[in-house]
C-alpha positions in Angstrom: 3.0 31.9 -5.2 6.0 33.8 -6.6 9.8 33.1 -5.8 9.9 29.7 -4.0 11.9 26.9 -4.8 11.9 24.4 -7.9 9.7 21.8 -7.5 8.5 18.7 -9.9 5.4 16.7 -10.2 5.3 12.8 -11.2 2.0 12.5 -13.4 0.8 8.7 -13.3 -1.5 8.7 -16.5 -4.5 5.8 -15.9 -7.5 4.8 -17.2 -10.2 2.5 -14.3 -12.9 0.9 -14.6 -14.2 2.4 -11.4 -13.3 5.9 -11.0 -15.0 6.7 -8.1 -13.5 4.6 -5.7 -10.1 4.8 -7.5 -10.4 8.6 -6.6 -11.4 8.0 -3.0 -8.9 5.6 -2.7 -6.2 7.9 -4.3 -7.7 10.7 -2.0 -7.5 8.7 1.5 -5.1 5.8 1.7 -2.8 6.4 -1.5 -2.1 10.5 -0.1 -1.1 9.4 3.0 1.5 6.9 1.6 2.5 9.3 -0.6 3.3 12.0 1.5 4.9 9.7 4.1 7.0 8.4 1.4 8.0 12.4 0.4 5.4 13.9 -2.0 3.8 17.4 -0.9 0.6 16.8 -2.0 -1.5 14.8 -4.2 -4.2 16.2 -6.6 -6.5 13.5 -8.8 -8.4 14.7 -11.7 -10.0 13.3 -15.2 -10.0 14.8 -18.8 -13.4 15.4 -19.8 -12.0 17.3 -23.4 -9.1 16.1 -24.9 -9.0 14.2 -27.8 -7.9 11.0 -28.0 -7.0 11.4 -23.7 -10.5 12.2 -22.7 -11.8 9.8 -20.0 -7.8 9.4 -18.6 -7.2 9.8 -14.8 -4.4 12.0 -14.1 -2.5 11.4 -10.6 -0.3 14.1 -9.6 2.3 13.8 -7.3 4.3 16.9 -6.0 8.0 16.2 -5.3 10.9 18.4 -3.9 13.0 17.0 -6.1 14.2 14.5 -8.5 15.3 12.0 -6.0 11.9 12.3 -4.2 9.7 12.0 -7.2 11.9 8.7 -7.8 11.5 7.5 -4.2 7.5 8.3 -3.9 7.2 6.4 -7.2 9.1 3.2 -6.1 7.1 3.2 -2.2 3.7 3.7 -4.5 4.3 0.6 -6.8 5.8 -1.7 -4.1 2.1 -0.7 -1.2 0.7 -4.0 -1.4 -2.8 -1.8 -0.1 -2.0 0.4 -2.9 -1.6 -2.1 -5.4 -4.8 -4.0 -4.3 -6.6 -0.7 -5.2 -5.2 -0.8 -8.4 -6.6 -4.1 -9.2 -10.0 -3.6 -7.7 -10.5 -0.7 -9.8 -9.4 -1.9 -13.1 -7.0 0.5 -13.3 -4.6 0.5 -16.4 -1.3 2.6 -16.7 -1.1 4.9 -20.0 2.2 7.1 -19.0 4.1 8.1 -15.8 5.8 11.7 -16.8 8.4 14.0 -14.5 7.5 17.7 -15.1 9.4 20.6 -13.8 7.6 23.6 -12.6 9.4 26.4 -14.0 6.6 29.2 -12.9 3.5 29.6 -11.0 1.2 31.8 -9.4 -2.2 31.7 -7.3 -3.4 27.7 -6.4 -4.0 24.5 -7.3 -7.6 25.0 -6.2 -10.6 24.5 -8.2 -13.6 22.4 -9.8 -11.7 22.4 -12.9 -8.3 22.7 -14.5 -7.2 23.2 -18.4 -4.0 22.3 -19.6 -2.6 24.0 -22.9 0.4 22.5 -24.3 3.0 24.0 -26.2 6.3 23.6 -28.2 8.6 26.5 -27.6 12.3 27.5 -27.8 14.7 27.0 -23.9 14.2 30.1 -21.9 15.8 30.4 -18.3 13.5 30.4 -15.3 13.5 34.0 -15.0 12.2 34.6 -18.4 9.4 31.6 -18.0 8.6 34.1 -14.4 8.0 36.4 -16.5 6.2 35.6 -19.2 4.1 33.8 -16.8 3.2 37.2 -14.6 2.3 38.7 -18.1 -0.3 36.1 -18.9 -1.4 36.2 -15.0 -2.3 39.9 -15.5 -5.4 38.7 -17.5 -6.1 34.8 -16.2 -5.9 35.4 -12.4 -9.4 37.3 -13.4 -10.9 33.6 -14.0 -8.6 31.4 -12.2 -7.7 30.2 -9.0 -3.8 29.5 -10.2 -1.7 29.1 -13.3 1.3 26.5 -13.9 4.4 26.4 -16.4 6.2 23.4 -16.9 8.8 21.3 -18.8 9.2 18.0 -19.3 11.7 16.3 -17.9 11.2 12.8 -18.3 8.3 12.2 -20.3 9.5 9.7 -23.4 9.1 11.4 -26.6 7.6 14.7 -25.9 6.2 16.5 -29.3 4.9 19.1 -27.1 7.5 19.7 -24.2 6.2 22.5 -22.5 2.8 23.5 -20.7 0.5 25.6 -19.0 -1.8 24.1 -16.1 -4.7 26.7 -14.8 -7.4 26.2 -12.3 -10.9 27.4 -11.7 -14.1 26.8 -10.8 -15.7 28.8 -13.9 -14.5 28.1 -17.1 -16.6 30.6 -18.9 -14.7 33.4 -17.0 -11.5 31.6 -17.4 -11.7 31.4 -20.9 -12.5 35.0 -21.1 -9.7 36.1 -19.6 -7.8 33.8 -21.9 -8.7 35.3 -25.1 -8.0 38.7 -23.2 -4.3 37.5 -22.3 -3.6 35.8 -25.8 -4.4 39.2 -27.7 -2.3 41.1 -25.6 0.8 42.2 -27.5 3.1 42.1 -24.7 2.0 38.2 -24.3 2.2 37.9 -28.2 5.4 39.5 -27.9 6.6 36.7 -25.6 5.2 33.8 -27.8 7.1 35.2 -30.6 10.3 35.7 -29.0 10.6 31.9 -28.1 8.8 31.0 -30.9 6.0 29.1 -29.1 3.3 27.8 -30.7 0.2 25.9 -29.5 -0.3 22.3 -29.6 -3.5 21.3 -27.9 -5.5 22.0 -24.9 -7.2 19.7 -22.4 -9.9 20.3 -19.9 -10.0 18.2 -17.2 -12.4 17.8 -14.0 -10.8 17.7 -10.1 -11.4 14.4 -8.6 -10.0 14.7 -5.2 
């Protein structure tokens, strides 16, 4: 996926007593009322590694735009079916986030996702293209699809920037990490906008 146009994603951070039906849930009804309210698609997943976030439920709902991110946000916290789901699972609200994707190629396919955040100098979307096709070269060998984003709305943000991948082997896709990270045209990159590595999360796909 190369070229088409900017998009953003509302991240509803959560921790639930019952997962599994607060994914199902998310999955059937809460998709549905999404998408009819103006999302594109909704993907549901749960850090397994990550520090102090391990056991949260990401929710993430892809928006056209600004406006829609808004407007799927307000039709999701006023569903009274939605927000009986919420209560029956226990579920507790740790952040709601607006990212803009800046890059991406392949899919949001797979068992499993990482995400690597990152504090970095601005660069245009062109240059974020770029860099990301660089790093591609080497991950697309063990992923399905690779993300870069910026906050947009996220409260205070030490970390600003990130990359999503996903897979269903993360042996191979941390292989073809190490490979990308050693390659001086990506360290040349890094340098350049002075980006430096925060923290990295691995999460598993719910729905």
């Amino acid at each position: 996926m190369k070229g088409e146009a900017m998009s953003y994603v509302t991240a509803f951070g959560c921790r639930a007593t019952d997962v599994a039906s607060f994914a199902a849930e998310a999955n059937g009804y809460g998709k549905e009322a999404a998408i009819a309210a103006g999302a594109t698609d909704v993907r549901v997943s749960q850090v397994v590694m990550g520090g102090e976030r391990a056991g949260m439920i990401n929710v993430a709902f892809e928006c056209p735009t600004i406006t829609a991110a808004m407007e799927v946000s307000a039709a999701m916290n006023s569903d009274a079916q939605v927000l009986e789901t919420l209560a029956k699972c226990g579920v507790q609200l740790v952040s709601r986030s607006l990212i803009r994707v800046t890059a991406e190629r392949g899919t949001t396919e797979g068992a499993y996702s990482t995400g690597v955040m990152f504090s970095s100098n601005p660069v245009d979307d062109a240059t974020a293209d770029s860099n990301l096709a660089d790093g591609w070269a080497h991950i697309q060998a063990g992923a399905n699809g690779m993300r870069m984003g910026q906050a947009y709305s996220a409260g205070m943000a030490p970390a600003p920037y990130f990359i999503l991948t996903w897979t269903d082997d993360l042996d191979a896709l941390a292989a073809a990490s190490a490979k990308s990270f050693g390659d001086p045209k990506v360290q040349a990159n890094m340098a350049n906008s002075n980006t430096v590595m925060v923290g990295r999360m691995m999460s598993r796909t719910l729905s």
